[in-house]
C-alpha positions as CSV (number, residue, x, y, z in Angstrom):
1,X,-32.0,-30.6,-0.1
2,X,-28.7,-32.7,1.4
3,X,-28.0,-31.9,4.3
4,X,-24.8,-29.4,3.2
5,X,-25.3,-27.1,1.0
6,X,-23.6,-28.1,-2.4
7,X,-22.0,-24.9,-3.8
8,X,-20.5,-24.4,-7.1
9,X,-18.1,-21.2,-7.6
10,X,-17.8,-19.3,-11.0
11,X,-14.9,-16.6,-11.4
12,X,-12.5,-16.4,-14.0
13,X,-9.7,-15.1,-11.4
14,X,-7.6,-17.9,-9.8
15,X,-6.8,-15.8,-6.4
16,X,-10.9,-15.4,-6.0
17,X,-11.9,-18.8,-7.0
18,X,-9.2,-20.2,-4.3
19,X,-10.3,-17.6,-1.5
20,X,-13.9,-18.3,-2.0
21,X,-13.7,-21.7,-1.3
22,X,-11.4,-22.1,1.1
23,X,-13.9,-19.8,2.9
24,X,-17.0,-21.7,2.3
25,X,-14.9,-25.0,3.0
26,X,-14.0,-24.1,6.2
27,X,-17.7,-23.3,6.9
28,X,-20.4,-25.6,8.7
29,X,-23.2,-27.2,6.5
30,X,-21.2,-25.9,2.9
31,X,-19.7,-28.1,0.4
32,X,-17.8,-26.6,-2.3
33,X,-18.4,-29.3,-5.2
34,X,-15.9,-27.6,-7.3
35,X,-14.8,-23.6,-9.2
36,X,-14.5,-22.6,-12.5
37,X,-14.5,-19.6,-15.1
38,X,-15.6,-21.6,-18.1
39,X,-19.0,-22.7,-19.4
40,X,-17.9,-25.8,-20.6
41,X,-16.4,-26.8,-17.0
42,X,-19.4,-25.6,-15.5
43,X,-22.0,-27.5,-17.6
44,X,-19.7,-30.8,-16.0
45,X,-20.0,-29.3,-12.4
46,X,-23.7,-29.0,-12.7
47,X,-24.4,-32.5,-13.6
48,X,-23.7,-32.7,-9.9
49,X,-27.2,-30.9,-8.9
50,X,-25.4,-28.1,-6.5
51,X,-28.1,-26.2,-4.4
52,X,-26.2,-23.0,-5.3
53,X,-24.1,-21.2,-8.3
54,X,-22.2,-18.2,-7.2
55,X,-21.4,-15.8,-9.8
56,X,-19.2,-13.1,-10.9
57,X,-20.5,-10.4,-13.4
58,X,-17.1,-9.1,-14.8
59,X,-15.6,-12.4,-16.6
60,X,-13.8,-13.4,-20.1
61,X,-14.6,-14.2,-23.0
62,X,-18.2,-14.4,-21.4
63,X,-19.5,-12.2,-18.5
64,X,-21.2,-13.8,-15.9
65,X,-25.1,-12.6,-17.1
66,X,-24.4,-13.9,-20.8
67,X,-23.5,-17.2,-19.3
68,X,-26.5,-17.4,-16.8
69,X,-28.5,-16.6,-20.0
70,X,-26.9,-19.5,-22.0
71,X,-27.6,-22.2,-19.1
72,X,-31.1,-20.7,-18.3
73,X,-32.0,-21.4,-22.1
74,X,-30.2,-25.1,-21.8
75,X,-32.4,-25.9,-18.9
76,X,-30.6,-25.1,-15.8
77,X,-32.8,-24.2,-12.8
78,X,-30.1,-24.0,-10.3
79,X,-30.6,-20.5,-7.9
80,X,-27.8,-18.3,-8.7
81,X,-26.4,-15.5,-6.2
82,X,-24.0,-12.5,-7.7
83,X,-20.7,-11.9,-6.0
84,X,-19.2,-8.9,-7.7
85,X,-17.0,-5.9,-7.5
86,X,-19.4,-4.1,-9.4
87,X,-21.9,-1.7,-7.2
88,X,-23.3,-0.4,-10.5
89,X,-27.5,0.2,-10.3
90,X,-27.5,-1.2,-14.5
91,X,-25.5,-4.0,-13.4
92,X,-28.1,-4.5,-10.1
93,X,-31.0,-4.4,-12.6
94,X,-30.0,-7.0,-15.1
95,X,-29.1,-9.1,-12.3
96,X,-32.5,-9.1,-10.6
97,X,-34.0,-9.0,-13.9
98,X,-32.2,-12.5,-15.1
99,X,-33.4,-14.0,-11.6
100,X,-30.5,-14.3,-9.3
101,X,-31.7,-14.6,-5.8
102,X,-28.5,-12.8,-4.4
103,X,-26.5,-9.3,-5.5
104,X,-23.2,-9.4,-3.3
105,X,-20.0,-6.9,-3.1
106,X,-16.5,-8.6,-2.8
107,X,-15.4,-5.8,-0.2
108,X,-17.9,-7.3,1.9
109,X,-16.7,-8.9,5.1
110,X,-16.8,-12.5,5.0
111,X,-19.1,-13.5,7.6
112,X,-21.5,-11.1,5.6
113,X,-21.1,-13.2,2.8
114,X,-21.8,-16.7,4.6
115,X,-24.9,-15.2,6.2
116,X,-26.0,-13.6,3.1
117,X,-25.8,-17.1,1.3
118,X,-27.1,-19.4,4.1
119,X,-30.4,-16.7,3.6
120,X,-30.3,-17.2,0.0
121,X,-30.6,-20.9,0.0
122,X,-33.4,-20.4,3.0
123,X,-35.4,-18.9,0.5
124,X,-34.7,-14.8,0.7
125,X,-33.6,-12.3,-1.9
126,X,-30.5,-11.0,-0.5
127,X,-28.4,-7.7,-1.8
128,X,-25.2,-6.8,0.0
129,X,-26.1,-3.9,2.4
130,X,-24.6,-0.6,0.5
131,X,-26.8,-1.6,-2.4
132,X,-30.4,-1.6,-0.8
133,X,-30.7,2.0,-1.4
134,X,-29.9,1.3,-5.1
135,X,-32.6,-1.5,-5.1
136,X,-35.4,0.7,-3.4
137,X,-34.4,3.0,-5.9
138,X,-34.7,0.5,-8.7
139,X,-38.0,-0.9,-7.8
140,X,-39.6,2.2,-7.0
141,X,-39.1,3.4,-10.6
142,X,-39.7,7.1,-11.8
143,X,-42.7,7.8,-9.4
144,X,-44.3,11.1,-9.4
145,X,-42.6,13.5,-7.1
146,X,-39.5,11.6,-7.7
147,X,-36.1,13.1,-10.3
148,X,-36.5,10.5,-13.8
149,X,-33.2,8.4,-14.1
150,X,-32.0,10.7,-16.2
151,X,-32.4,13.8,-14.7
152,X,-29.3,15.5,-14.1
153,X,-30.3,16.7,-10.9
154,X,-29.0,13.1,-9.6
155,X,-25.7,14.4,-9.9
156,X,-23.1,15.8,-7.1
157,X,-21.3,19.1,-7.8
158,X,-18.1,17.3,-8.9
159,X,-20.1,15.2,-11.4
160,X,-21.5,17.8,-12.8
161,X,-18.3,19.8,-13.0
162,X,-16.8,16.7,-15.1
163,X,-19.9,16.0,-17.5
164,X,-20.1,20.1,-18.3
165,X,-16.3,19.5,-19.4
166,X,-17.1,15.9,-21.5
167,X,-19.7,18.2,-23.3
168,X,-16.6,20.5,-24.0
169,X,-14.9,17.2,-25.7
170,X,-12.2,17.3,-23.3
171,X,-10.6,14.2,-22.6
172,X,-10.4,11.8,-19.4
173,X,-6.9,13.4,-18.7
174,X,-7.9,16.5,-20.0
175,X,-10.3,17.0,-17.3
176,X,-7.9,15.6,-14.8
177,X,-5.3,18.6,-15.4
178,X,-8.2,20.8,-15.6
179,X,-9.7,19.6,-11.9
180,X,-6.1,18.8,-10.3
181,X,-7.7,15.0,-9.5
182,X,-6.0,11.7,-10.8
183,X,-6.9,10.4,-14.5
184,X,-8.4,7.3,-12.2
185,X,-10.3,9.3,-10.4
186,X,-12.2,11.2,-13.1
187,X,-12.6,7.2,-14.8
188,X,-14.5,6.6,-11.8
189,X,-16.5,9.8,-11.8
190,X,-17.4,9.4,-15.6
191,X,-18.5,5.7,-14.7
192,X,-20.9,7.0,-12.0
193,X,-22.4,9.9,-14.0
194,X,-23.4,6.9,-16.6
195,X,-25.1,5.0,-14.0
196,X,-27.0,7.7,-12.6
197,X,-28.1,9.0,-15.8
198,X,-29.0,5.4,-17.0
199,X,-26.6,6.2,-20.4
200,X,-24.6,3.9,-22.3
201,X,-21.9,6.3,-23.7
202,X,-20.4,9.7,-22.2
203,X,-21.4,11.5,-25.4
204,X,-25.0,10.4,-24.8
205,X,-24.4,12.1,-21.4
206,X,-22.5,14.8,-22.7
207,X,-25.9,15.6,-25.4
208,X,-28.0,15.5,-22.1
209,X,-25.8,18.2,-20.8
210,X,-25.9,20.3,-23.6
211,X,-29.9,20.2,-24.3
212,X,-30.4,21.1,-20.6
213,X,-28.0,24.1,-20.6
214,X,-29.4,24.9,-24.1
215,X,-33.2,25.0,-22.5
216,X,-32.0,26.7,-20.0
217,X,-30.5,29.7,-21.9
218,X,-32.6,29.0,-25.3
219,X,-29.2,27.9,-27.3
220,X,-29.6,24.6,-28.6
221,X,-26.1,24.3,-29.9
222,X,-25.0,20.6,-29.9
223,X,-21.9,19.8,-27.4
224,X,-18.3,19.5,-29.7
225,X,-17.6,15.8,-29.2
Protein backbone atom coordinates (compact mmCIF):
# COMPACT_ATOMS: atom_id res chain seq x y z
CA UNK A 1 0.00 0.00 0.00
CA UNK A 2 1.38 3.81 -0.83
CA UNK A 3 2.11 5.38 1.69
CA UNK A 4 -1.46 7.59 1.89
CA UNK A 5 -4.29 6.05 1.86
CA UNK A 6 -6.03 6.54 -1.59
CA UNK A 7 -9.72 7.14 -0.87
CA UNK A 8 -12.56 7.21 -3.26
CA UNK A 9 -15.99 8.81 -1.97
CA UNK A 10 -19.44 7.59 -3.33
CA UNK A 11 -22.71 9.81 -2.41
CA UNK A 12 -25.07 11.06 -4.63
CA UNK A 13 -25.48 14.42 -2.41
CA UNK A 14 -23.22 17.31 -3.45
CA UNK A 15 -23.05 18.95 0.28
CA UNK A 16 -21.77 15.22 1.65
CA UNK A 17 -19.48 14.45 -1.10
CA UNK A 18 -17.76 18.13 -0.57
CA UNK A 19 -17.73 17.74 3.36
CA UNK A 20 -16.36 14.26 3.23
CA UNK A 21 -13.41 15.23 1.48
CA UNK A 22 -12.55 18.23 2.64
CA UNK A 23 -12.38 16.23 5.91
CA UNK A 24 -10.28 13.49 4.81
CA UNK A 25 -8.10 16.13 2.73
CA UNK A 26 -7.22 17.90 5.53
CA UNK A 27 -6.20 14.68 7.28
CA UNK A 28 -2.54 13.17 7.61
CA UNK A 29 -1.69 9.98 5.42
CA UNK A 30 -5.39 10.34 3.25
CA UNK A 31 -5.71 11.14 -0.27
CA UNK A 32 -9.03 11.77 -1.66
CA UNK A 33 -8.45 10.54 -5.45
CA UNK A 34 -11.74 11.80 -6.39
CA UNK A 35 -16.18 11.66 -5.33
CA UNK A 36 -18.96 10.57 -7.22
CA UNK A 37 -22.69 9.30 -7.14
CA UNK A 38 -22.55 7.45 -10.40
CA UNK A 39 -21.28 3.97 -11.48
CA UNK A 40 -20.03 5.00 -14.56
CA UNK A 41 -17.76 7.79 -12.91
CA UNK A 42 -16.77 5.40 -10.39
CA UNK A 43 -15.76 2.53 -12.74
CA UNK A 44 -13.11 5.64 -14.16
CA UNK A 45 -12.04 6.51 -10.49
CA UNK A 46 -11.21 2.89 -9.71
CA UNK A 47 -8.91 2.47 -12.55
CA UNK A 48 -6.79 4.39 -10.09
CA UNK A 49 -6.50 1.28 -7.57
CA UNK A 50 -7.76 3.40 -4.26
CA UNK A 51 -7.07 1.44 -1.00
CA UNK A 52 -10.61 2.38 0.03
CA UNK A 53 -14.36 3.04 -1.37
CA UNK A 54 -16.64 4.82 1.07
CA UNK A 55 -20.23 4.20 0.51
CA UNK A 56 -23.55 5.52 1.00
CA UNK A 57 -26.61 3.03 1.19
CA UNK A 58 -29.49 5.53 0.39
CA UNK A 59 -28.57 6.71 -3.34
CA UNK A 60 -30.40 7.24 -6.95
CA UNK A 61 -31.18 5.58 -9.42
CA UNK A 62 -29.01 2.88 -7.72
CA UNK A 63 -28.56 2.41 -3.91
CA UNK A 64 -25.23 2.05 -2.71
CA UNK A 65 -25.52 -2.23 -2.05
CA UNK A 66 -26.94 -2.75 -5.76
CA UNK A 67 -23.86 -0.90 -7.04
CA UNK A 68 -21.35 -2.74 -4.76
CA UNK A 69 -23.08 -5.84 -6.20
CA UNK A 70 -22.60 -4.70 -9.83
CA UNK A 71 -18.71 -3.95 -9.32
CA UNK A 72 -18.15 -7.06 -7.11
CA UNK A 73 -19.55 -9.13 -10.27
CA UNK A 74 -17.26 -6.85 -12.73
CA UNK A 75 -14.19 -7.74 -10.68
CA UNK A 76 -13.59 -5.10 -8.24
CA UNK A 77 -11.88 -6.22 -5.03
CA UNK A 78 -11.51 -2.81 -3.55
CA UNK A 79 -12.50 -2.90 0.55
CA UNK A 80 -15.56 -0.91 0.87
CA UNK A 81 -16.67 0.90 4.30
CA UNK A 82 -20.59 2.10 4.65
CA UNK A 83 -21.14 5.71 5.70
CA UNK A 84 -24.85 6.14 6.15
CA UNK A 85 -27.75 7.80 7.79
CA UNK A 86 -29.36 4.64 8.04
CA UNK A 87 -29.08 2.74 11.66
CA UNK A 88 -31.51 0.10 10.34
CA UNK A 89 -30.38 -3.74 11.71
CA UNK A 90 -31.80 -5.08 7.72
CA UNK A 91 -29.69 -2.47 6.35
CA UNK A 92 -26.59 -3.57 8.95
CA UNK A 93 -27.14 -7.18 7.66
CA UNK A 94 -26.94 -6.77 3.90
CA UNK A 95 -24.03 -4.71 4.46
CA UNK A 96 -22.00 -7.25 6.37
CA UNK A 97 -23.44 -9.75 4.24
CA UNK A 98 -22.12 -8.13 0.78
CA UNK A 99 -18.55 -7.70 2.58
CA UNK A 100 -18.03 -4.18 3.52
CA UNK A 101 -15.36 -4.02 6.15
CA UNK A 102 -16.96 -0.78 7.81
CA UNK A 103 -20.89 0.17 8.85
CA UNK A 104 -20.61 4.01 9.75
CA UNK A 105 -23.49 6.67 10.96
CA UNK A 106 -23.16 10.25 9.38
CA UNK A 107 -24.18 11.83 12.97
CA UNK A 108 -20.99 10.43 13.97
CA UNK A 109 -18.39 12.95 15.09
CA UNK A 110 -15.65 13.33 12.71
CA UNK A 111 -12.66 12.25 14.40
CA UNK A 112 -14.81 8.98 15.00
CA UNK A 113 -15.03 8.64 11.42
CA UNK A 114 -11.14 9.15 10.64
CA UNK A 115 -10.31 6.64 13.31
CA UNK A 116 -12.90 4.27 12.26
CA UNK A 117 -11.43 4.29 8.67
CA UNK A 118 -7.58 4.40 9.49
CA UNK A 119 -8.88 0.82 11.49
CA UNK A 120 -10.56 -0.29 8.52
CA UNK A 121 -7.70 -0.05 6.11
CA UNK A 122 -5.40 -1.64 9.21
CA UNK A 123 -7.29 -4.57 8.71
CA UNK A 124 -10.50 -4.41 11.39
CA UNK A 125 -14.20 -4.73 10.88
CA UNK A 126 -15.45 -1.49 12.18
CA UNK A 127 -19.38 -0.47 12.95
CA UNK A 128 -20.05 2.97 14.33
CA UNK A 129 -20.56 2.56 18.11
CA UNK A 130 -24.55 2.88 18.53
CA UNK A 131 -24.75 -0.07 16.23
CA UNK A 132 -22.64 -2.79 18.01
CA UNK A 133 -25.55 -3.84 20.00
CA UNK A 134 -27.50 -4.29 16.66
CA UNK A 135 -24.50 -6.41 15.36
CA UNK A 136 -24.15 -8.70 18.56
CA UNK A 137 -27.66 -8.98 18.07
CA UNK A 138 -27.29 -9.89 14.35
CA UNK A 139 -24.60 -12.45 14.75
CA UNK A 140 -26.00 -14.03 17.72
CA UNK A 141 -29.11 -15.01 15.64
CA UNK A 142 -32.37 -16.51 17.34
CA UNK A 143 -30.54 -18.60 20.12
CA UNK A 144 -32.48 -20.45 22.60
CA UNK A 145 -33.49 -18.42 25.47
CA UNK A 146 -33.48 -15.55 23.26
CA UNK A 147 -37.12 -13.50 21.68
CA UNK A 148 -37.15 -14.77 17.48
CA UNK A 149 -36.82 -11.50 15.27
CA UNK A 150 -40.11 -11.44 15.00
CA UNK A 151 -41.42 -11.73 18.19
CA UNK A 152 -43.43 -8.86 19.08
CA UNK A 153 -42.16 -8.80 22.49
CA UNK A 154 -39.15 -6.70 20.88
CA UNK A 155 -41.40 -3.92 20.90
CA UNK A 156 -41.67 -0.75 23.29
CA UNK A 157 -45.13 0.21 24.60
CA UNK A 158 -45.52 3.10 22.06
CA UNK A 159 -44.69 0.56 19.18
CA UNK A 160 -47.01 -1.59 20.12
CA UNK A 161 -49.64 1.05 20.68
CA UNK A 162 -48.99 2.12 16.86
CA UNK A 163 -48.92 -1.45 15.22
CA UNK A 164 -52.37 -2.55 17.30
CA UNK A 165 -53.80 0.64 15.40
CA UNK A 166 -52.03 -0.34 11.70
CA UNK A 167 -53.89 -3.67 12.32
CA UNK A 168 -57.09 -1.38 12.68
CA UNK A 169 -56.12 0.10 9.02
CA UNK A 170 -55.78 3.33 10.35
CA UNK A 171 -53.56 5.54 8.51
CA UNK A 172 -50.03 7.23 9.33
CA UNK A 173 -51.93 10.44 10.17
CA UNK A 174 -54.70 8.70 11.47
CA UNK A 175 -52.68 7.31 14.20
CA UNK A 176 -50.98 10.65 14.70
CA UNK A 177 -54.44 12.40 15.70
CA UNK A 178 -55.32 9.38 17.55
CA UNK A 179 -51.79 9.42 19.74
CA UNK A 180 -51.42 13.48 19.70
CA UNK A 181 -47.57 12.77 18.15
CA UNK A 182 -46.46 14.33 14.81
CA UNK A 183 -47.27 12.42 11.32
CA UNK A 184 -43.18 12.27 11.33
CA UNK A 185 -42.95 10.88 14.30
CA UNK A 186 -45.31 7.84 13.95
CA UNK A 187 -43.19 7.41 10.10
CA UNK A 188 -40.40 6.84 12.30
CA UNK A 189 -42.07 4.51 14.74
CA UNK A 190 -43.66 2.38 11.84
CA UNK A 191 -40.04 2.23 10.28
CA UNK A 192 -38.65 0.82 13.56
CA UNK A 193 -41.47 -1.67 14.32
CA UNK A 194 -40.43 -3.13 10.58
CA UNK A 195 -36.95 -3.49 11.64
CA UNK A 196 -37.47 -5.19 14.74
CA UNK A 197 -39.95 -7.53 13.44
CA UNK A 198 -37.60 -8.30 10.39
CA UNK A 199 -41.04 -7.42 7.96
CA UNK A 200 -40.99 -5.88 4.70
CA UNK A 201 -44.53 -4.20 4.73
CA UNK A 202 -46.73 -2.72 7.75
CA UNK A 203 -49.58 -5.06 6.75
CA UNK A 204 -47.16 -7.98 7.16
CA UNK A 205 -46.71 -6.48 10.68
CA UNK A 206 -50.18 -5.56 11.07
CA UNK A 207 -51.16 -9.78 10.30
CA UNK A 208 -48.50 -10.55 12.99
CA UNK A 209 -50.42 -8.42 15.31
CA UNK A 210 -53.55 -9.81 14.65
CA UNK A 211 -52.64 -13.73 14.83
CA UNK A 212 -51.04 -12.99 18.22
CA UNK A 213 -54.00 -11.19 19.73
CA UNK A 214 -56.15 -13.88 17.92
CA UNK A 215 -54.06 -16.79 19.90
CA UNK A 216 -54.28 -15.05 22.63
CA UNK A 217 -58.12 -14.72 22.86
CA UNK A 218 -58.84 -17.82 20.30
CA UNK A 219 -60.30 -15.24 17.51
CA UNK A 220 -58.47 -15.54 14.44
CA UNK A 221 -60.16 -12.76 12.64
CA UNK A 222 -57.80 -11.27 10.00
CA UNK A 223 -56.79 -7.35 10.76
CA UNK A 224 -59.02 -4.81 8.18
CA UNK A 225 -56.27 -3.49 6.02
Amino acid sequence: MSEKIKIVLVDDQNLCRSGLSELLGNCYGFTVLGATGSIDELRVLLREQPDLLILDLRMKPLDGLAMLEQLRKEGCTTPVVVLTMSDSEVDLSNAMRAGVRGYLLKDMAPEEVVDAIRRVVAGELVVAPTMTVKMIEMLRGDQPGQEPKNSLKLLTEREREILQLLSLGESNKAIAQTLKISYDTVKQHVRHILNKLNLSSRVKAAVLFAKEQGSASGDDTPPRC
